[in-house]
DSSP file (Angstrom, degrees, kcal/mol; ACC not computed):
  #  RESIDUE AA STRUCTURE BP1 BP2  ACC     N-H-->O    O-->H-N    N-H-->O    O-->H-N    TCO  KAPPA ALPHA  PHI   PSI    X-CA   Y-CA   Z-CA
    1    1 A X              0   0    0      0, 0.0     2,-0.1     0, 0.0     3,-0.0   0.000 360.0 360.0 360.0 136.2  -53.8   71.7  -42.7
    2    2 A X    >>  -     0   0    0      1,-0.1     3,-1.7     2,-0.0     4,-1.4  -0.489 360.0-103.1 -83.4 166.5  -54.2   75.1  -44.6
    3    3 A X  H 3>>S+     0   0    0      1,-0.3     4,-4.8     2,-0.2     5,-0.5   0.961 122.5  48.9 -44.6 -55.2  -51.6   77.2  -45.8
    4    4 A X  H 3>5S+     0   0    0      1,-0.2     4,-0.7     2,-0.2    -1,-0.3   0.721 109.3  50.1 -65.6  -4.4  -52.0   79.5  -43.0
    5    5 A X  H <>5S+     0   0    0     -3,-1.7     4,-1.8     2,-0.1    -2,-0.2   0.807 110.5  56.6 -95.2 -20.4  -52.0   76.9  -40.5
    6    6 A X  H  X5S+     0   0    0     -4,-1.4     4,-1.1    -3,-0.3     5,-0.2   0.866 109.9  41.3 -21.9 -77.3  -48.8   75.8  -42.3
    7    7 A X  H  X5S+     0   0    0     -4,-4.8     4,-3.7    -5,-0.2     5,-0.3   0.904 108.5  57.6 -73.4 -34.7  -47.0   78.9  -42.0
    8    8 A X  H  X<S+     0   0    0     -4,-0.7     4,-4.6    -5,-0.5     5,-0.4   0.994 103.8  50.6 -75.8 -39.5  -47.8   79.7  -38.8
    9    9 A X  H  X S+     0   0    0     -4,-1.8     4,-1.9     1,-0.2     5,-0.3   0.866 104.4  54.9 -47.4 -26.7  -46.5   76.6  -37.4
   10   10 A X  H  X S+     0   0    0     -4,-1.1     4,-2.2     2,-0.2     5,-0.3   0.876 110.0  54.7 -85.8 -24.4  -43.0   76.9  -39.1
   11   11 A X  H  X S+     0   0    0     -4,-3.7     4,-2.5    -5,-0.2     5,-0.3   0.926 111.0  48.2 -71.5 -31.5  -43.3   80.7  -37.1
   12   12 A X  H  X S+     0   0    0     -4,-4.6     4,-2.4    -5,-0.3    -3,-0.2   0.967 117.0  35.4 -45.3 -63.1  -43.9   78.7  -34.0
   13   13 A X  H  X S+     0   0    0     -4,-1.9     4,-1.3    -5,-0.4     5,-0.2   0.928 119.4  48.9 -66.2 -55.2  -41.2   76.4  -34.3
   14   14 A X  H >X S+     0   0    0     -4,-2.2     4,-3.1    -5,-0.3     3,-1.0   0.902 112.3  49.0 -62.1 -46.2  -39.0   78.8  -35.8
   15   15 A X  H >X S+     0   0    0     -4,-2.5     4,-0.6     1,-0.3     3,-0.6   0.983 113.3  52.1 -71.0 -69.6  -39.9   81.5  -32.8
   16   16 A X  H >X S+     0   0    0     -4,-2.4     4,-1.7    -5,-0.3     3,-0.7   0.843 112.4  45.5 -29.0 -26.6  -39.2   78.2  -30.0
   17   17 A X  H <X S+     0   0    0     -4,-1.3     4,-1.2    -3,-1.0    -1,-0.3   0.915 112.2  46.7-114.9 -16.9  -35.9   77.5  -31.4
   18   18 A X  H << S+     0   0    0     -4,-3.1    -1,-0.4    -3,-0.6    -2,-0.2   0.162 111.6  52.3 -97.8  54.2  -34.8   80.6  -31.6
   19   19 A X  H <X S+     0   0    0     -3,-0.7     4,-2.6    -4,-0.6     5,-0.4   0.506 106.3  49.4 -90.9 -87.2  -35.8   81.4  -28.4
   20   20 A X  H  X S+     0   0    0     -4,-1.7     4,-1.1    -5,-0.4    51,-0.2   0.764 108.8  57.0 -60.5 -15.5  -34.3   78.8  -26.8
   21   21 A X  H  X S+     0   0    0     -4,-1.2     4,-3.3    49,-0.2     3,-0.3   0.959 107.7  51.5 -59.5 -55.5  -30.8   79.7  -28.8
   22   22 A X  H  > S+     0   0    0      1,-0.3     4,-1.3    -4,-0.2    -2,-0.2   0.560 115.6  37.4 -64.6 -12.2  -30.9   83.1  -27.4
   23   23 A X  H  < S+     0   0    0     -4,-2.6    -1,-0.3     2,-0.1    -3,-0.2   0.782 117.5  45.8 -95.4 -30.5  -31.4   82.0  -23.9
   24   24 A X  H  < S+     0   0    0     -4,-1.1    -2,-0.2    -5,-0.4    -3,-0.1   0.730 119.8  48.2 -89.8 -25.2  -29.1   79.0  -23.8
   25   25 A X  H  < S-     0   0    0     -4,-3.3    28,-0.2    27,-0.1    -3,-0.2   0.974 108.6-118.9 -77.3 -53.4  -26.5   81.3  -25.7
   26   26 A X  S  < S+     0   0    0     -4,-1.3     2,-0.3    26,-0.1    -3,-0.1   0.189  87.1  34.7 142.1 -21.1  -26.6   84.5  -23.6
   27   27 A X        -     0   0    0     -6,-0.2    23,-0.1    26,-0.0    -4,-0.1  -0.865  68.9-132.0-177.9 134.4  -27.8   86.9  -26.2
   28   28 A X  S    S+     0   0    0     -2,-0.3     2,-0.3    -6,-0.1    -6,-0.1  -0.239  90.0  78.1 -93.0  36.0  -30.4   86.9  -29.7
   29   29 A X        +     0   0    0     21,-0.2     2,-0.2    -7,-0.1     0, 0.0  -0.825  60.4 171.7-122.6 144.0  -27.7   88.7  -31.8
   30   30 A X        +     0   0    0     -2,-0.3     2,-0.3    19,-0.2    19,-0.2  -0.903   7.6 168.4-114.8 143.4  -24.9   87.0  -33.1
   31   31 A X        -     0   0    0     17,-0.3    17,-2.0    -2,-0.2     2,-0.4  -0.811  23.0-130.5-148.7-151.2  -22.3   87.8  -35.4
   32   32 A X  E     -A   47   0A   0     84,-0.3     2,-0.5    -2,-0.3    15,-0.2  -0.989  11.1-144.1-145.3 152.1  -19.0   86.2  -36.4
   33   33 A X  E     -A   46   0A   0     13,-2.9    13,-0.9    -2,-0.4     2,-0.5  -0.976  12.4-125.3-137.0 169.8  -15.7   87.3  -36.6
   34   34 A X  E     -A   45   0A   0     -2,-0.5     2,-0.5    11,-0.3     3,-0.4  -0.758  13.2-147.3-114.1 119.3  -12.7   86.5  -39.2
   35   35 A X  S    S+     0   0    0      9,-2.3     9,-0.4    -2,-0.5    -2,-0.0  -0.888  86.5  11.8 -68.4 117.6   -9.5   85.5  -38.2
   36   36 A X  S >  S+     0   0    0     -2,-0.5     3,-2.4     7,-0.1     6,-0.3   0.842  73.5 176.2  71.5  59.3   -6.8   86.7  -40.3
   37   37 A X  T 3  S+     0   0    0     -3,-0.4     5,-0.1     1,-0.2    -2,-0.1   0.853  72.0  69.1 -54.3 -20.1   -9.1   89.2  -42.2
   38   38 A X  T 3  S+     0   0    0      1,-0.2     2,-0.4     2,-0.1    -1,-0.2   0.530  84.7  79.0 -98.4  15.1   -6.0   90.4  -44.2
   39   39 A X  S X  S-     0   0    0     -3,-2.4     3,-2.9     1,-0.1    -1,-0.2  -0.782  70.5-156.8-105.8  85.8   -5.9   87.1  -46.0
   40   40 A X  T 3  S+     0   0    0     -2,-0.4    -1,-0.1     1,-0.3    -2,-0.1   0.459  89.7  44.3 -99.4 -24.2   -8.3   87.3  -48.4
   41   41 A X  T 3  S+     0   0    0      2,-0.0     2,-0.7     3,-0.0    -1,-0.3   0.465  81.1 114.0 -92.2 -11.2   -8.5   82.8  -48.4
   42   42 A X    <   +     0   0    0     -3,-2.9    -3,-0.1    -6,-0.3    -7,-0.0  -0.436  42.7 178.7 -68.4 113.9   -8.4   82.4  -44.7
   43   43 A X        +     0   0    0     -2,-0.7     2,-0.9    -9,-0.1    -1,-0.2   0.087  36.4 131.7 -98.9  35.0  -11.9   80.9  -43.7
   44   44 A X        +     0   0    0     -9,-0.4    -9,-2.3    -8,-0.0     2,-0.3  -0.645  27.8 155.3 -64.2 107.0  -11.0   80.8  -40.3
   45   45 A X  E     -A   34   0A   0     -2,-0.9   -11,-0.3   -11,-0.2     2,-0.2  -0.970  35.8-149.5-150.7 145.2  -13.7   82.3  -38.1
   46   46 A X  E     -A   33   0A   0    -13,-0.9   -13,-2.9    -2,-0.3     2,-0.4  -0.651  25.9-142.4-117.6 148.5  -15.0   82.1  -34.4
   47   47 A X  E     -A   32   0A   0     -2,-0.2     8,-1.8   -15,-0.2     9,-0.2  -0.939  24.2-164.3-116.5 143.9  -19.2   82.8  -33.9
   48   48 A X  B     -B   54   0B   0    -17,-2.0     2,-0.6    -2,-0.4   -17,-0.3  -0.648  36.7-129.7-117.1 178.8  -20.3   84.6  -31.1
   49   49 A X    >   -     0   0    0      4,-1.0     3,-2.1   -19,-0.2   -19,-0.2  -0.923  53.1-116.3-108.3  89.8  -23.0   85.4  -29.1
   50   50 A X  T 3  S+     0   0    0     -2,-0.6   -21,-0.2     1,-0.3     3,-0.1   0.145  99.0   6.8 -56.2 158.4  -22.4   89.2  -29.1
   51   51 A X  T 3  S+     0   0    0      1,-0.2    -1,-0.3   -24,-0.0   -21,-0.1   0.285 132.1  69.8  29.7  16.3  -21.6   90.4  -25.5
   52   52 A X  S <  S-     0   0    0     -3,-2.1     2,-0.2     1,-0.3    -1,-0.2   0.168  92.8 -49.5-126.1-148.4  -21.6   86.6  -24.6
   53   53 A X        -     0   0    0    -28,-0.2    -4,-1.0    -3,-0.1    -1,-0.3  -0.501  51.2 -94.6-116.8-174.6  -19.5   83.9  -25.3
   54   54 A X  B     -B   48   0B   0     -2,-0.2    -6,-0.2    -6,-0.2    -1,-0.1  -0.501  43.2-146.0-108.7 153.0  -17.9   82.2  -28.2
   55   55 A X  S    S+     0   0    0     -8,-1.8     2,-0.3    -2,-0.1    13,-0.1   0.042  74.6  77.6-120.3  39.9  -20.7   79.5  -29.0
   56   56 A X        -     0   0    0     -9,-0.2    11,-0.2    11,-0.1    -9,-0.2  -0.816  65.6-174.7-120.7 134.4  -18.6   76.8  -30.2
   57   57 A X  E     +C   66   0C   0      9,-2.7     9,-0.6    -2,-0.3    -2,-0.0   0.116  38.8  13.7-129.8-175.6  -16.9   74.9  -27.5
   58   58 A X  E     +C   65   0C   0      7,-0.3     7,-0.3     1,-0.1     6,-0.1   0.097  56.2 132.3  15.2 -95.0  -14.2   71.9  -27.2
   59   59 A X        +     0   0    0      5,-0.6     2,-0.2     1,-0.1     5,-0.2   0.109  23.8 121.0  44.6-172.0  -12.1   70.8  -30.1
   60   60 A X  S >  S-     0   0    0      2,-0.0     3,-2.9     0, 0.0    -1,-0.1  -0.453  70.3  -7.0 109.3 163.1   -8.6   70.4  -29.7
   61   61 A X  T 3  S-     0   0    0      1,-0.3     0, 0.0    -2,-0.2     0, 0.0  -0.292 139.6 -11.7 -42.3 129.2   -6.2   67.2  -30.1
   62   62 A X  T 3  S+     0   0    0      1,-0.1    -1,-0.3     0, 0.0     2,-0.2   0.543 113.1 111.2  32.5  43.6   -8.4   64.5  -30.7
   63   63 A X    <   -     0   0    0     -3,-2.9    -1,-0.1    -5,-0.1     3,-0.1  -0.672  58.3-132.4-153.2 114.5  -11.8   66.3  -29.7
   64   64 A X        -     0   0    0     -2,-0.2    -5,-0.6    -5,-0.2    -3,-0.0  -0.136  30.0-113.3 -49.4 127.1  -14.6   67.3  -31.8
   65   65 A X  E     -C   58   0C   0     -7,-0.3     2,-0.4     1,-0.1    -7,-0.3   0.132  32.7-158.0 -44.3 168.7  -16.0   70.8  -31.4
   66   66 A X  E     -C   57   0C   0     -9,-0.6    -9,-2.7    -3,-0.1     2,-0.4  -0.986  17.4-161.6-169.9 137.1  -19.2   71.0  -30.0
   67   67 A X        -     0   0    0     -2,-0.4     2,-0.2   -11,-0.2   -11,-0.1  -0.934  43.7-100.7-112.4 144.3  -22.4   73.9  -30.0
   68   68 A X    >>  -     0   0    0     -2,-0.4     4,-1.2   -13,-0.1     3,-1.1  -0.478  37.2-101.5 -39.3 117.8  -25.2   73.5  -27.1
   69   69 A X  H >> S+     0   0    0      1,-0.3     3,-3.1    -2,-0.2     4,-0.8   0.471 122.7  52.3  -7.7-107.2  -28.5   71.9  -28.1
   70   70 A X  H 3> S+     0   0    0      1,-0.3     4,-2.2     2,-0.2    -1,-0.3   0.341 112.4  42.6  -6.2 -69.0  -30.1   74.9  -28.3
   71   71 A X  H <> S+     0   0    0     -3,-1.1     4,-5.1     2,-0.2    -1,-0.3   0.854 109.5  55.5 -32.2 -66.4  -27.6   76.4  -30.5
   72   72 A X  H <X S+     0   0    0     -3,-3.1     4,-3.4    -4,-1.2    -2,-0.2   0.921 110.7  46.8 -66.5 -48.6  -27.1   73.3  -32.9
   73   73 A X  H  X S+     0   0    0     -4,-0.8     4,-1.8    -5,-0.3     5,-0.4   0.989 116.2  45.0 -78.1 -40.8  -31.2   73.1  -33.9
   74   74 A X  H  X S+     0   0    0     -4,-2.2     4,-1.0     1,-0.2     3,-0.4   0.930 115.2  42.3 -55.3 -55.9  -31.3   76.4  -34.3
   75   75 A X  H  < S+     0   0    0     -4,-5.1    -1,-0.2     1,-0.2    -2,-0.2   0.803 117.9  49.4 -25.4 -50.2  -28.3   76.4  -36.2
   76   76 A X  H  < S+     0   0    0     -4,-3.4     3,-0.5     1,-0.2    -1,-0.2   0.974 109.2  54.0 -51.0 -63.1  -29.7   73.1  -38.0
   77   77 A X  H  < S+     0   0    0     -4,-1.8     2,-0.3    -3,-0.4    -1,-0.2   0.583 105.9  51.1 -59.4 -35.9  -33.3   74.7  -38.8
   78   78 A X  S  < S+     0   0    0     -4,-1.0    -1,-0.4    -5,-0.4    -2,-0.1  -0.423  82.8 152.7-110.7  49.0  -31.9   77.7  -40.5
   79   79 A X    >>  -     0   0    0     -3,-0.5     4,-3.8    -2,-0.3     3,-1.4  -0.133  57.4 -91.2 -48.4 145.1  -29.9   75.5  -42.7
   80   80 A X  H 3> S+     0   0    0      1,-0.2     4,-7.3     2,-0.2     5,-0.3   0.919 130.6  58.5 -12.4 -63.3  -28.8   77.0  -46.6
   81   81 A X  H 3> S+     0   0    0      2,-0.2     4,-0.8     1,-0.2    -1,-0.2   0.754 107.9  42.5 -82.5  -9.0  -31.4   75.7  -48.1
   82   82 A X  H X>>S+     0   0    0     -3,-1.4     4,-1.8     2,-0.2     3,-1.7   0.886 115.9  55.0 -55.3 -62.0  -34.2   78.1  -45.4
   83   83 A X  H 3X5S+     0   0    0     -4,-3.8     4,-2.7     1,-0.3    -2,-0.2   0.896 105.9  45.3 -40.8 -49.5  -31.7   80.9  -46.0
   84   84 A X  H 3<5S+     0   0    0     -4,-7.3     4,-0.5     1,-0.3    -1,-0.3   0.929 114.2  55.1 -49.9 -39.5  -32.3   80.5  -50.2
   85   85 A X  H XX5S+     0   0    0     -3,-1.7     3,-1.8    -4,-0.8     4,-1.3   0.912 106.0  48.3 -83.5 -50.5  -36.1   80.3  -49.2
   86   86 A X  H 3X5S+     0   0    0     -4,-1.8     4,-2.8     1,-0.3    -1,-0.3   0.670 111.2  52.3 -62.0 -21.3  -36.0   83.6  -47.3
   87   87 A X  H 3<<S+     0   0    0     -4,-2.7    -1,-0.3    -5,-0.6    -2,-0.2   0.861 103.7  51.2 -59.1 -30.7  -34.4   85.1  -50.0
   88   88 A X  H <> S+     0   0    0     -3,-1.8     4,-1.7    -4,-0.5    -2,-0.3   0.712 112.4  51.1-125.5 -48.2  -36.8   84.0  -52.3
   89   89 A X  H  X S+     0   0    0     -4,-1.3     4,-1.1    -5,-0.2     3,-0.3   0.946 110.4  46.8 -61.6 -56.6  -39.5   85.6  -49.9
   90   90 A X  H  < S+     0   0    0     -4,-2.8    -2,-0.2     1,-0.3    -1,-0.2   0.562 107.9  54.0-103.9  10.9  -37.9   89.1  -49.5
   91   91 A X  H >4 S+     0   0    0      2,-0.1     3,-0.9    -5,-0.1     4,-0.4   0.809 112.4  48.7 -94.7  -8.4  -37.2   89.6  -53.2
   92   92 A X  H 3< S+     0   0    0     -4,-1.7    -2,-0.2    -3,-0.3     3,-0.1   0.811 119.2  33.3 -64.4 -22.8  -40.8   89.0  -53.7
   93   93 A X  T 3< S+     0   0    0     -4,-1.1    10,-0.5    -5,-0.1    -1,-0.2   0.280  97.1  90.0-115.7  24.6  -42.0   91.1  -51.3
   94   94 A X  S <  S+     0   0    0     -3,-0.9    -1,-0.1     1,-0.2    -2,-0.1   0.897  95.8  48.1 -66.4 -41.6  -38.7   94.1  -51.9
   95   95 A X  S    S-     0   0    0     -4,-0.4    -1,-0.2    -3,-0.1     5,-0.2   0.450 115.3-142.2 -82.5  -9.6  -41.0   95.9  -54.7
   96   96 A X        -     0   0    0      4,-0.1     6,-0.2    -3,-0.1    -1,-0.1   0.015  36.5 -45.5  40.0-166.8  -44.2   95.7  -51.8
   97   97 A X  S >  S-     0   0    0      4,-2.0     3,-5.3    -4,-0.1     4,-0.2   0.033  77.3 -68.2 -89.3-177.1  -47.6   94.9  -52.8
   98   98 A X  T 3  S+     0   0    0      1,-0.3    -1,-0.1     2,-0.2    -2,-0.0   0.801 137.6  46.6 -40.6 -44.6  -49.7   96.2  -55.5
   99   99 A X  T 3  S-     0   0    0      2,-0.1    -1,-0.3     1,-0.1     3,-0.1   0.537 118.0-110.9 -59.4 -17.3  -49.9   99.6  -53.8
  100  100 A X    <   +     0   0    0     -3,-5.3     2,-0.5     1,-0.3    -2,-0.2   0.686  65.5 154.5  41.4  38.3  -46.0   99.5  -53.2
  101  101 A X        -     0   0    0     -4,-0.2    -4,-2.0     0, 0.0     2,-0.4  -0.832  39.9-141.9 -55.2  97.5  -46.8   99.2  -49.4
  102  102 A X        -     0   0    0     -2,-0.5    -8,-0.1    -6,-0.2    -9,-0.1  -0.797  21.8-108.9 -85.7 154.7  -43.4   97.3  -48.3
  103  103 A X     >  -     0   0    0    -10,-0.5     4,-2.2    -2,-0.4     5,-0.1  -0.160  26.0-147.3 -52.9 122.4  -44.0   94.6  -45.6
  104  104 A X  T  4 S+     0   0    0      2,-0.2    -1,-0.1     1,-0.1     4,-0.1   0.714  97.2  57.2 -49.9 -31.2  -42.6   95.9  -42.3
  105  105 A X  T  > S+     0   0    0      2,-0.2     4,-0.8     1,-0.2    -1,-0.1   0.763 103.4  45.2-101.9  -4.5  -41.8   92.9  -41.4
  106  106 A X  H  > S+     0   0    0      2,-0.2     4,-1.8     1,-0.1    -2,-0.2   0.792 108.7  61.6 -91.4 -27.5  -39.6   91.9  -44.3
  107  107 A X  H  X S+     0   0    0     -4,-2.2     4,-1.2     1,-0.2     5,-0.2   0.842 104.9  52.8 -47.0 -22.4  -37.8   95.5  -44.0
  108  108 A X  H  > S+     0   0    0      2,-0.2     4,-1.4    -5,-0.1    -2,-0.2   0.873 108.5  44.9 -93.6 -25.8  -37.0   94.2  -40.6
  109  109 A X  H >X S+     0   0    0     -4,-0.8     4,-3.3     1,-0.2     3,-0.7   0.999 114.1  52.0 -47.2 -71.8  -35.4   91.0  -41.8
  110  110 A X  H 3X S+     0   0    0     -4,-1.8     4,-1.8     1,-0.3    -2,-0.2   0.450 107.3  45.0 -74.6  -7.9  -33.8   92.6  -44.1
  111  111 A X  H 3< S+     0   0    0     -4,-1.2    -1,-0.3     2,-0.2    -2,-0.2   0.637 113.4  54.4 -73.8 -36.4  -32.2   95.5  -41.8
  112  112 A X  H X< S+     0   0    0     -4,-1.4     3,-0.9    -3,-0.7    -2,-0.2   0.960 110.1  53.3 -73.6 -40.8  -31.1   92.6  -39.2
  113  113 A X  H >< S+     0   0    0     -4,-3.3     3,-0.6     1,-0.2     2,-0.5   0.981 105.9  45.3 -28.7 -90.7  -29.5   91.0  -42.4
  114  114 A X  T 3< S+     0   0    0     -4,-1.8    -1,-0.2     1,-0.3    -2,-0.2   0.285 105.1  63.3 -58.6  17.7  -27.4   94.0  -43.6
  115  115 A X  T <         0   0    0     -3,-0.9    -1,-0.3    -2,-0.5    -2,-0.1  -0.023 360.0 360.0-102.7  17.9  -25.9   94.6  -39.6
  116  116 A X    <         0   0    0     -3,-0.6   -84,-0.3    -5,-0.1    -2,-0.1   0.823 360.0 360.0 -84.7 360.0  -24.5   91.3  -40.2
């Protein structure tokens, strides 16, 4: 397999699963919101599916919480250690190529980033 057949398969997979989050949640933005914001240790926070519903489900006395398939692999796939790797991708490409041409399509990452 070449490098480009490489990468495009992790855009495949990546494009299927979140695909299939964004349908099985109800909406492809998410954002999260803070319980007891004015406590500066509270990590209490419910994730949503913006205009949707809250996308973790059960819990309670003696029941584990629970996300949808869909949800959970995406969730899984974009694990820390992707995020560090995307990082690692748009400060190489912040400065743009030789020309300073920046990638469009890492400006657009990185604008869906900072509305988080």
């Amino acid at each position: 397999m070449t490098p480009a057949d490489e990468i495009r398969t992790a855009a495949e997979k990546l494009r299927a699963l979140a695909t299939a989050a964004a349908d099985n949640s109800g909406s492809s933005t998410w954002h999260a919101t803070r319980h007891f914001p004015d406590q500066p240790d509270s990590t209490f926070t419910t994730l949503w599916a913006t205009g949707a519903r809250p996308l973790l489900g059960g819990g309670g006395r003696g029941r584990v919480p629970y996300v949808h398939a869909p949800v959970g692999n995406y969730a899984a796939a974009m694990d820390p250690a992707v995020g560090l790797l995307l990082t690692d991708l748009l400060d190489d490409l912040a400065d743009g190529d030789d020309e300073g041409v920046v990638n469009p399509w890492a400006l657009a990452v990185a604008r869906a980033l900072n509305k988080q």
